[in-house]
C-alpha positions as CSV (number, residue, x, y, z in Angstrom):
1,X,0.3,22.3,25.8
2,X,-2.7,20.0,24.7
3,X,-2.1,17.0,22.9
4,X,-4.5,16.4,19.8
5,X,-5.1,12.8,18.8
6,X,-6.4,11.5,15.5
7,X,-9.5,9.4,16.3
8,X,-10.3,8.0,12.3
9,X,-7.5,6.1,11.0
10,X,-6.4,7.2,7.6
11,X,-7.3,5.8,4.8
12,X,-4.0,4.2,4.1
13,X,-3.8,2.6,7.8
14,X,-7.7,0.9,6.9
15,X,-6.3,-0.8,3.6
16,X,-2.9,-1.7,5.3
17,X,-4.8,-3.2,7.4
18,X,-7.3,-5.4,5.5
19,X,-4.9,-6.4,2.9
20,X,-2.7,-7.9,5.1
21,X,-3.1,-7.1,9.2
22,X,-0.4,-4.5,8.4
23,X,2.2,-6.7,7.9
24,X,4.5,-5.7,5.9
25,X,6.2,-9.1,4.5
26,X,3.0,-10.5,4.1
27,X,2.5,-12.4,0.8
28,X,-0.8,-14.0,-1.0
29,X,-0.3,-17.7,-1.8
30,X,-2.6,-17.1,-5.0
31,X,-1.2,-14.8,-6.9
32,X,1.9,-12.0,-7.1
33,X,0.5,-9.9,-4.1
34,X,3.0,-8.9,-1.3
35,X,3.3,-6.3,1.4
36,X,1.3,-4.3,3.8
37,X,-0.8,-2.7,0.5
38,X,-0.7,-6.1,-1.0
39,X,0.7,-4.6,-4.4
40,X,0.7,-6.8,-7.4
41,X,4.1,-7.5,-9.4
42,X,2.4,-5.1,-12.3
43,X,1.1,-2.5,-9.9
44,X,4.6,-2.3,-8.5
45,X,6.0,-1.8,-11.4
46,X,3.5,0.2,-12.9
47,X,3.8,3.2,-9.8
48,X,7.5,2.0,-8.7
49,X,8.9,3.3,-12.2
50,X,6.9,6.1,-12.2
51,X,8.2,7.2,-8.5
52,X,11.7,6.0,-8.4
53,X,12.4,4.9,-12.4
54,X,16.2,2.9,-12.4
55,X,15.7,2.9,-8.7
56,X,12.9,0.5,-8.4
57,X,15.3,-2.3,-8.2
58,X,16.8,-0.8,-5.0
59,X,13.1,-0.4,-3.3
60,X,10.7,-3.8,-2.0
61,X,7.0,-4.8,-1.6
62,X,8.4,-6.4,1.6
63,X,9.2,-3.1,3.0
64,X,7.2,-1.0,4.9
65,X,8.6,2.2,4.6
66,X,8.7,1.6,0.6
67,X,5.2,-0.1,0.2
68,X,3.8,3.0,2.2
69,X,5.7,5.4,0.1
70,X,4.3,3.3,-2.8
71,X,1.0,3.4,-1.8
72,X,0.8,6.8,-1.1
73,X,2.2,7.6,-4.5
74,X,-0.7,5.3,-5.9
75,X,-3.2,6.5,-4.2
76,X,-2.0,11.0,-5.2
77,X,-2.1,9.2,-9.0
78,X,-5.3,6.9,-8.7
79,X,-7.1,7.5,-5.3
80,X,-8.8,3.9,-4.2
81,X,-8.9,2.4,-8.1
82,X,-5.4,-0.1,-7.2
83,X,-7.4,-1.2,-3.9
84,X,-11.1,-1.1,-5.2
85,X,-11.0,-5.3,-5.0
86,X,-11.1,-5.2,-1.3
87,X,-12.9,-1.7,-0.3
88,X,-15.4,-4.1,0.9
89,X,-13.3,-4.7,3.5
90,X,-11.7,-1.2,4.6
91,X,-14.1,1.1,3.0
92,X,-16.3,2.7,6.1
């Protein structure tokens, strides 16, 4: 059986990783910005109720699993437009 091995990283890995070093507790001392995707309170909000409604409140920026599932969400609804600050940086 032959492995196959991606050799691009996905889109989602390239702004994970600019916005902050894919950490996923990471958090911007200059404004509401927090997680691997670096979501802003309102941007949170804005996709969180529209994924998970009520639910939001049992989901966090600070996780990875939910900032991932957030972003991924964002990103079906909006493609690049919540990241388009910092394509400089993860754009190729």
């Amino acid at each position: 059986v032959q492995q196959v091995y991606p050799t691009q990283l996905s889109v989602f890995d390239l702004i994970a990783k600019c916005e902050s070093n894919n950490v996923a507790n990471a958090k911007n001392k200059n404004s509401t910005a927090s997680g691997r995707y670096q979501f802003l309170d309102g941007s949170w909000e804005h996709y969180g109720r529209q994924l998970w409604g009520a639910n939001i409140k049992n989901h966090s920026k600070l996780d990875y699993n939910d900032s991932t599932i957030l972003a991924a969400y964002a990103y079906g609804k909006d493609g690049e437009q919540p990241w388009l600050e910092s394509k400089f940086c993860w754009s190729s």
